[in-house]
C-alpha positions in Angstrom: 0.0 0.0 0.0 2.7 2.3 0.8 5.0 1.7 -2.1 1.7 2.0 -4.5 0.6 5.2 -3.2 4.2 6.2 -3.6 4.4 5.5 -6.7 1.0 7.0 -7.2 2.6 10.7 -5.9 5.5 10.1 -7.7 3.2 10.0 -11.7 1.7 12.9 -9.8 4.5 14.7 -9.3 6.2 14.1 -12.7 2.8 14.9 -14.6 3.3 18.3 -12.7 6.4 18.9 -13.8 6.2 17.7 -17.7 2.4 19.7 -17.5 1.6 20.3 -21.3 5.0 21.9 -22.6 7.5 19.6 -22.7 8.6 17.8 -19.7 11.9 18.9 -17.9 13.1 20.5 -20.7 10.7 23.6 -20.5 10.2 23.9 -16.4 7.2 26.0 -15.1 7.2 28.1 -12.7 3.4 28.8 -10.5 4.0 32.2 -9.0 0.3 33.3 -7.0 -0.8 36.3 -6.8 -2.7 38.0 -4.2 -4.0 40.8 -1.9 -5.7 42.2 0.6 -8.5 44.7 0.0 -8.2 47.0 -2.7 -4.8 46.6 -3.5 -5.2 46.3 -7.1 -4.5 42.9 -8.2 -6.4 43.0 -11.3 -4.1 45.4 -12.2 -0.6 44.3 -10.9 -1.7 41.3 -13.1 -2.2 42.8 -16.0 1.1 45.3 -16.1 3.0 42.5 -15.0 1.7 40.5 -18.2 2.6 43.7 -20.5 5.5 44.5 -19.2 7.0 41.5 -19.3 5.5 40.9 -23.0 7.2 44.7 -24.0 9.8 45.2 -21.5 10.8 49.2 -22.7 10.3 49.6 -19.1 12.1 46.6 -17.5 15.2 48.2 -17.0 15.4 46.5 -13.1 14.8 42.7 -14.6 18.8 41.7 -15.3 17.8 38.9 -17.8 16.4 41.7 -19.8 18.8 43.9 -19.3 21.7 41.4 -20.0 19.7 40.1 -23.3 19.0 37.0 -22.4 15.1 37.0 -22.6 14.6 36.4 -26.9 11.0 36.6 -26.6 8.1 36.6 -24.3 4.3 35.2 -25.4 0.9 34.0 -23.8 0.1 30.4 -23.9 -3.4 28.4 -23.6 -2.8 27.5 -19.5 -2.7 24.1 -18.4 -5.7 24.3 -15.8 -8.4 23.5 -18.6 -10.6 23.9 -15.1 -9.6 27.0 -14.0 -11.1 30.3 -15.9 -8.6 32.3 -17.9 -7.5 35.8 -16.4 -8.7 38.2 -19.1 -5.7 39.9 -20.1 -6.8 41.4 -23.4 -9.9 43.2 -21.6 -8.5 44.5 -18.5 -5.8 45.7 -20.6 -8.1 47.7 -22.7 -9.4 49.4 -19.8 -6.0 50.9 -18.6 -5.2 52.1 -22.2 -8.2 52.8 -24.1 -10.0 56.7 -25.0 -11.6 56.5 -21.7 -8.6 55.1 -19.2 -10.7 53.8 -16.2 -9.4 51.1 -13.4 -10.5 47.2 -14.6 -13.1 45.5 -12.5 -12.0 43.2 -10.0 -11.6 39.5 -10.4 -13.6 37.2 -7.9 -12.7 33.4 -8.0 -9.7 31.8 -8.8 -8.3 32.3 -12.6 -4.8 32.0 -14.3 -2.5 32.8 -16.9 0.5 31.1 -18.7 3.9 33.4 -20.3 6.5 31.6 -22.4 10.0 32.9 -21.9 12.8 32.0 -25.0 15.5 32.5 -22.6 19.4 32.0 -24.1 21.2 30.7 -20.8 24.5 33.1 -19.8 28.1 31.2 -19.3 30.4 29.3 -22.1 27.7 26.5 -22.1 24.8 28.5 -22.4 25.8 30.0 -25.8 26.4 26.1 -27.2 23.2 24.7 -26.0 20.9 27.5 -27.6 17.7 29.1 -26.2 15.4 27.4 -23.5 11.7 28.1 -23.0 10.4 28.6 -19.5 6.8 28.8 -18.1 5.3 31.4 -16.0 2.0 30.2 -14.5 -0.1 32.9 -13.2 -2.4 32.2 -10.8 -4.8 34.5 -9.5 -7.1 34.4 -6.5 -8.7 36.8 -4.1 -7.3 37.9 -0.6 -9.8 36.9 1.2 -9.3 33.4 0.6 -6.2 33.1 1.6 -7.0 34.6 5.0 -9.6 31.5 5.8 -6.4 29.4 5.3 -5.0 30.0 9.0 -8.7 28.3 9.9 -7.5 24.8 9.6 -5.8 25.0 12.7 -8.5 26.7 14.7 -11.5 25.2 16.2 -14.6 27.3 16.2 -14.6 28.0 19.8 -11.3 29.7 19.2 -12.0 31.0 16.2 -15.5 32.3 17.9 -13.4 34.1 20.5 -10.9 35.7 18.6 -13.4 37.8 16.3 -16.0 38.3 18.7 -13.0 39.9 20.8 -12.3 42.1 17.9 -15.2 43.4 17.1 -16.1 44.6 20.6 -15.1 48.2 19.6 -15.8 48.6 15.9 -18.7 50.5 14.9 -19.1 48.2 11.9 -20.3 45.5 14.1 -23.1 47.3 16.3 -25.9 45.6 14.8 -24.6 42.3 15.0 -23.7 42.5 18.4 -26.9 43.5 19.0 -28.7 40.6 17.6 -25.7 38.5 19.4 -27.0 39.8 22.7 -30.5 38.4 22.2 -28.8 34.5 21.5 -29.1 31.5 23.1 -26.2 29.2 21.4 -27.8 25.8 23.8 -31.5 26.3 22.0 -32.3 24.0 19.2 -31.3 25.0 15.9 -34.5 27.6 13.9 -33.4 27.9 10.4 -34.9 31.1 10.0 -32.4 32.7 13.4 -29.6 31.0 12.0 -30.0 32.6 8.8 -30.6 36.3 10.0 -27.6 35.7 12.1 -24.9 34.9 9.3 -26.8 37.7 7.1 -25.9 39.9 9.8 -22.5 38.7 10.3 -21.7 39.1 6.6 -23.0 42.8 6.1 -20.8 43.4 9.6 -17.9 41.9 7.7 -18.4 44.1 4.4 -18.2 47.4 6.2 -15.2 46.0 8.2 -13.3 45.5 4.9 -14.6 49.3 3.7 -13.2 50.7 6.8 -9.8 49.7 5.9 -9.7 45.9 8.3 -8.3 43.0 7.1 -9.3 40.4 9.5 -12.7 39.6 7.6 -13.0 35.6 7.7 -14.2 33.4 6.6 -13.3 35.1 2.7 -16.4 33.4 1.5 -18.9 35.3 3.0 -17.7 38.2 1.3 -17.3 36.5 -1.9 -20.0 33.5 -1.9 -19.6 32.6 -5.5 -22.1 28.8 -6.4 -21.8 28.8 -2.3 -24.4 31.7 -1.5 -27.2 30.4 0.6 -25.6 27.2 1.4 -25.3 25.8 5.0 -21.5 26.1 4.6 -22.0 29.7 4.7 -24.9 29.9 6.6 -23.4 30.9 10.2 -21.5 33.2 12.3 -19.4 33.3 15.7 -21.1 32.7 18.9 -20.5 33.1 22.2 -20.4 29.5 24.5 -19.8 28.9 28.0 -20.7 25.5 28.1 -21.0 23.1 25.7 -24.1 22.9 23.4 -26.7 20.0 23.2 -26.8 17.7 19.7 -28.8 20.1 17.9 -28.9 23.2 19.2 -27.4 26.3 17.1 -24.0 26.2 19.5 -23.1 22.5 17.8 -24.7 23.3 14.4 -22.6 25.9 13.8 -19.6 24.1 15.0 -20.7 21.5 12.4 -21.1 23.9 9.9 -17.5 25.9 10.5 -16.0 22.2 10.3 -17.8 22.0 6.8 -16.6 25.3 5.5 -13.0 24.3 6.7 -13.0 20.6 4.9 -15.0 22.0 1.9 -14.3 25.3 0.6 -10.9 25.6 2.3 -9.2 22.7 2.2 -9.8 22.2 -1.2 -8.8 25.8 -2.3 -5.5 24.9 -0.6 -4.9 21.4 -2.0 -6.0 22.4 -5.8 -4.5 26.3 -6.5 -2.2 27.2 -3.1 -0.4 24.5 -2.1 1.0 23.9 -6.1 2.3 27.2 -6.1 6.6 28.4 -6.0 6.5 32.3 -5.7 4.2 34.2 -4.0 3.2 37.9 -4.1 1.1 39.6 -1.5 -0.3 43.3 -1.8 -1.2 45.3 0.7 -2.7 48.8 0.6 -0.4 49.9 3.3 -1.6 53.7 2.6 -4.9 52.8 3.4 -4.9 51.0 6.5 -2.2 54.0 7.5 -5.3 56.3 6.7 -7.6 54.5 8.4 -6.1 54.5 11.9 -3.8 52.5 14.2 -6.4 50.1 14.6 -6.6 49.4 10.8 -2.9 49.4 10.6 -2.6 46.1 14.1 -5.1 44.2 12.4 -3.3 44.1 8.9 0.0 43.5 10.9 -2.2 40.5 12.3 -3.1 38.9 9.0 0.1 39.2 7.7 1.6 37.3 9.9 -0.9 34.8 9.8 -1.1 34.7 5.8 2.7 34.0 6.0 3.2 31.4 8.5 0.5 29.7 6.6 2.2 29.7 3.0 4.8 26.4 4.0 7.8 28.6 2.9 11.2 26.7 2.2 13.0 25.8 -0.4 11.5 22.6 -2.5 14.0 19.4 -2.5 14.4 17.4 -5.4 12.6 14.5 -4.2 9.9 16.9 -3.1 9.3 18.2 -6.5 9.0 14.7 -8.1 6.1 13.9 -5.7 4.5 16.8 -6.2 5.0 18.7 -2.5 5.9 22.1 -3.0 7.0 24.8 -0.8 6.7 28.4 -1.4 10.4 29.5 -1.6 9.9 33.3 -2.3 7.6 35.5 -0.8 7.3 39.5 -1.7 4.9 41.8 0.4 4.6 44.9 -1.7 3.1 48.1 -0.5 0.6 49.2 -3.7 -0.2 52.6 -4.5 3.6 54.4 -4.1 2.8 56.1 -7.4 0.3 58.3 -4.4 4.1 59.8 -2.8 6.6 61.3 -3.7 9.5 59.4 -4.5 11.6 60.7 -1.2 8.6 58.7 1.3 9.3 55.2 -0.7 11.9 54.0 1.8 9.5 54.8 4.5 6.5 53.2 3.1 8.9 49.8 2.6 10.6 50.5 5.9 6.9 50.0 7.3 6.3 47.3 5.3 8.8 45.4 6.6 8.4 46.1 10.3 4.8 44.7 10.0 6.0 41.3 8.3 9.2 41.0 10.9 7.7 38.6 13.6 6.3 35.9 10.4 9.8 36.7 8.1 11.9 35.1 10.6 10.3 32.2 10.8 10.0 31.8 7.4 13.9 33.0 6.8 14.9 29.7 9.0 12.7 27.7 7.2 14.9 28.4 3.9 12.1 31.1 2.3 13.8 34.1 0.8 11.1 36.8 1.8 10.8 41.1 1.2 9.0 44.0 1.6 8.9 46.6 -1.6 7.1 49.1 -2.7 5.0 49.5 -5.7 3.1 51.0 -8.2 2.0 48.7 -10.9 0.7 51.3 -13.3 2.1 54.9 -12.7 -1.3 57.3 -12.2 0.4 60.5 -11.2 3.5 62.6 -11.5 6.1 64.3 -8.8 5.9 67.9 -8.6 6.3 70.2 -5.7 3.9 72.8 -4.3 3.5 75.8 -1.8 1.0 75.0 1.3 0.7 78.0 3.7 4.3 79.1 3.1 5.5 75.5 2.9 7.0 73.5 0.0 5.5 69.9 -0.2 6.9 67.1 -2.0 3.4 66.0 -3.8 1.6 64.0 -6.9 -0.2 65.3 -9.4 -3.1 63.1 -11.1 -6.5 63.1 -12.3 -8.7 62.5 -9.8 -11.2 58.9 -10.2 -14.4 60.5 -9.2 -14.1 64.1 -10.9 -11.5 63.6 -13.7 -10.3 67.0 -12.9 -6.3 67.1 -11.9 -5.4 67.7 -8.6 -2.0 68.0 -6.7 -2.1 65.9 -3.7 0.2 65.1 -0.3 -0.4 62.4 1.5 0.9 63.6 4.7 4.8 62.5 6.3 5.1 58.6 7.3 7.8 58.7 10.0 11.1 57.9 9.6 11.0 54.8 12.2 8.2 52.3 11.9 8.0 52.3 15.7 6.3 55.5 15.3 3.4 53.6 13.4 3.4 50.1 15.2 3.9 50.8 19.0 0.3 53.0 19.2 -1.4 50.8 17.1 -0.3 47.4 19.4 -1.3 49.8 22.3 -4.7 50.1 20.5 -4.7 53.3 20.0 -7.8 54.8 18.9 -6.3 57.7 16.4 -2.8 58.9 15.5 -1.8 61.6 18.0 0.8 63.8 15.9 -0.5 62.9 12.3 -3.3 63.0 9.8 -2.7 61.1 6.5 -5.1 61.0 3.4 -5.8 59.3 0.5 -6.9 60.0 -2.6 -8.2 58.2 -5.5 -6.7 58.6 -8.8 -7.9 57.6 -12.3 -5.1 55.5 -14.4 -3.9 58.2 -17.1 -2.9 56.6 -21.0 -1.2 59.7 -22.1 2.1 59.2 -23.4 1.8 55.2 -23.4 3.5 54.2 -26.5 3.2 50.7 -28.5 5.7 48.6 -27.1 6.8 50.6 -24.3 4.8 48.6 -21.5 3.0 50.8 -18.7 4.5 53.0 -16.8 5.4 51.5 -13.1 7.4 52.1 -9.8 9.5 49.4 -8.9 7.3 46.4 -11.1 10.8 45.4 -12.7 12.8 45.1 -9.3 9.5 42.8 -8.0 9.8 40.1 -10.7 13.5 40.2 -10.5 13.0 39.1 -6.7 10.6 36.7 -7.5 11.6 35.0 -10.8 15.0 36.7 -11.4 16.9 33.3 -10.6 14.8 31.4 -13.1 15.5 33.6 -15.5 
């Protein structure tokens, strides 16, 4: 039995490997990408895919700028399953007449690039060019922050958000209806429904108020599962523990459900297969939001990280099929909102807030980073007069108005500590700051055929995370 089921991984593993282009002799790479709320995924995605494809732009990737990349195409994917990320259309939306931000993407989808690579060294000029595949995959934040569920039970899991939603606003009228809850009565469709309902709205204006911590991801995006007892329930309070059929124990069924059913295969089928990761974060906007917003994404990143297996991939692990995630890039979105001289704070930041998961996953044999980005370039630097003040701002067209507007952001502090420290304390407010945000439309002017789109930083990202392949 053991030696079959060996075996068994081991066809796995090699049909993994050989996928549909080639065997070992054109390997694949499955870099994910992801993000927590409105980080702009869609459209990392999408520049990633042009820029690589017209690389004018790509001065920080060293395989382009040593020639070795010949060529660069899209590919049918291998995932004949998985829906196709739409390139073509969300591309058309950054660069047509009327430049406007794509729509977001909900559910899993992916996307294959060809490299023609001509290896460096004595050898690589006799043995000719090499083809290498990038596999895209795409899938929304808030799935991958139900994956630190596996290891919770729902008592714990019960305790931890009802704990965290004792001071948000967001969550008055659910607390309300919590109050008036017996978790030992016997199960009444009709209350368990009202109470999930309730638990999801509370969870949608948690995410618009800048929080991260909004499990389980499904609710939010329900997808075929809306209205199914998989998502039909919410955390409860219980002292003791509940009779065989009351609401306590059938919502501790139902949690176990959504846990062996939704997650566990969204980890076994798309996140456990994949190499590189990416994770954005709108840093800017949880900074806007308060210190609270800014804890609680300091929260899920740690937990979205020590649940990604990070290490580096033996060979015998890659023939039966067990992957490890061996780099991992947090990037702060949005830079393209500063000026240029507040980048090494925003990063600075960035990696403060990952420190307590990046050492764990540095010992494990992961190679991990903050950065920070701007996948498509909305605004330019310019510098203005405020009340007798010069300020170091951005000038774009604004998303809502379409008139231009300069804009500063405010001053992140030169030491992270100044950020972190009163939003462990749970501080309600920054005391010596105010920071804004502002929402800018994508602008097409002076986009040239074969250029690429403009970016901050996209070429130093894919050197860090597929450099070495490369």
């Amino acid at each position: 039995m053991v030696i079959r089921d060996l075996f068994g991984g081991l066809g796995r593993g090699l049909g993994g490997l050989t996928g549909n282009a080639g065997g070992f002799f054109e390997p694949t790479v499955r870099l994910g990408v992801t993000g927590l709320s409105r980080a702009g995924k869609t459209v990392f995605i999408t520049s990633l895919v042009a820029n690589l494809m017209d690389r004018a732009r790509m001065h920080g990737l060293r395989a382009e700028a040593e020639g070795r990349i010949r060529g660069v195409w899209l590919q049918p994917q291998p995932d004949d399953t998985v829906p196709r990320f739409d390139y073509e259309t969300h591309l058309a939306a950054l660069t047509g007449s009327n430049p406007h931000w794509p729509e977001s993407t909900r559910a899993v989808s992916e996307l294959r690039l060809s490299f023609k690579l001509q290896p460096g060294g004595f050898f690589g000029g006799l043995s000719g060019p090499q083809v290498l595949h990038l596999d895209i995959v795409d899938y929304p934040g808030e799935w991958i922050l139900d994956l630190p569920l596996l290891d919770k039970t729902y008592d714990a899991w019960s305790a931890e958000v009802l704990a965290s939603l004792q001071d948000r606003e967001e969550a008055i009228e659910f607390r309300t209806l919590l109050e008036k809850v017996d978790p030992t009565v016997s199960l009444d469709e009709q209350q368990a429904k009202a109470l999930a309902h309730s638990f999801t709205d509370y969870l949608g204006r948690a995410r618009g108020a800048g929080y991260s911590d909004c499990t389980p991801g499904r609710f939010l995006l329900p997808g075929e599962l809306a209205g199914s007892p998989a998502l039909t329930f919410a955390p409860l309070s219980r002292g003791a523990v509940s009779r065989r059929g009351s609401l306590g124990r059938e919502f501790e069924r139902r949690f176990e459900a959504y846990k062996s059913q939704v997650v566990k295969p969204f980890f076994r089928d798309h996140f456990a297969r994949i190499d590189r990761q990416i994770v954005l974060v709108d840093a800017l906007g949880a900074i806007h939001s308060g210190p609270r917003a800014v804890e609680d994404m300091r929260r899920a990143m740690t937990n979205i990280l020590t649940s990604f297996r990070p290490g580096r991939t033996s060979w015998l692990g890659a023939l039966l099929g067990t992957r490890r995630v061996e780099r991992i890039l947090f990037a702060a979105t949005k830079a393209d909102h500063l000026h240029h001289t507040q980048h090494l704070r925003l990063t600075a930041i960035m990696a403060a807030m990952m420190r307590e998961a990046k050492d764990r996953a540095d010992f494990a044999g992961a190679n991990t980073a903050a950065m920070s980005i701007a996948a498509v370039r909305a605004t330019i630097e310019e510098t203005v007069r405020h009340n007798g003040n010069m300020l170091e701002a951005v000038r774009g067209r604004l998303l809502d108005t379409g008139k231009e507007a300069a804009f500063y952001a405010g001053e992140l502090p030169e030491n992270p500590a100044h950020f972190l420290v009163p939003a462990r304390e749970g501080a309600a407010k920054w005391l010596d700051a105010d920071f804004g945000v502002m929402r800018f439309a994508p602008n097409a002017q002076g986009i040239r055929t074969g250029d690429g789109l403009p970016h901050i930083r996209l070429d130093k990202a894919v050197e860090f995370l597929i450099g070495d392949r490369l």
